[in-house]
N, C-alpha and C positions, 0 to 999 in steps of 0.2 A: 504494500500500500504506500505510496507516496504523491507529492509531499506531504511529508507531516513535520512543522505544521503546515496546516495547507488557509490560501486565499478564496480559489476560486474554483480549481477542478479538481479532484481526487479519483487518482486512480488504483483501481483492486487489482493486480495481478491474477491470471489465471481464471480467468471467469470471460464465460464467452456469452453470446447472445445476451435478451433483457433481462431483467433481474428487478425484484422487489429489495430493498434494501433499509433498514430500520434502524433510526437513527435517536439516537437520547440523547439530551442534554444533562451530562453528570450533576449540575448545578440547580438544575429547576425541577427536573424529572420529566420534562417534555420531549414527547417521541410523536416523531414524524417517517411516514414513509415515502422515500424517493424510489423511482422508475429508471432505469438507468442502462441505459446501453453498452456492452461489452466491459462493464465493472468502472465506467468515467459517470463520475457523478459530479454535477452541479452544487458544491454547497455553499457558492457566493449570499443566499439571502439567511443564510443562517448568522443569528449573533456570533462575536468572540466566545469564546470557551472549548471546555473539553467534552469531546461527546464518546458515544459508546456507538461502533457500528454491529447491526447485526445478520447476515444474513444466510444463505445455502449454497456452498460450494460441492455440487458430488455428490448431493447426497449428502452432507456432513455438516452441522451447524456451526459457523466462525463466528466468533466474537473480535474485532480489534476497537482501539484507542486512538483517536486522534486528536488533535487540536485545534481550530478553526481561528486564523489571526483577523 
């Protein structure tokens, strides 16, 4: 996953085609799902902070950490 931190696009390694992708805001508790083509996701309207990404790779539930400047 990079950049982290990331401004505007974030990109998931190894994830192809669309993808549901579940995001939380470690600070407030607010979770948002983004739609996201080949693992680039948009998180330019989201605030500063550090969030939780959650989604399905393979069959297999990933959890990472980012940070949004």
């Amino acid at each position: 996953m990079y950049p982290n931190p990331v401004v505007n696009l974030l990109t998931v390694g190894n994830v192809k085609g669309d993808g549901l992708f579940t995001i939380t805001n470690v600070a407030t508790s607010q979770t948002i799902i983004i739609k996201a083509t080949n693992g680039i996701l948009d998180v330019s309207k989201l605030t500063q902070g550090v969030y939780i990404l959650k989604f399905t790779n393979n069959g297999k539930p990933v959890t990472k950490k980012f940070v949004k400047m």
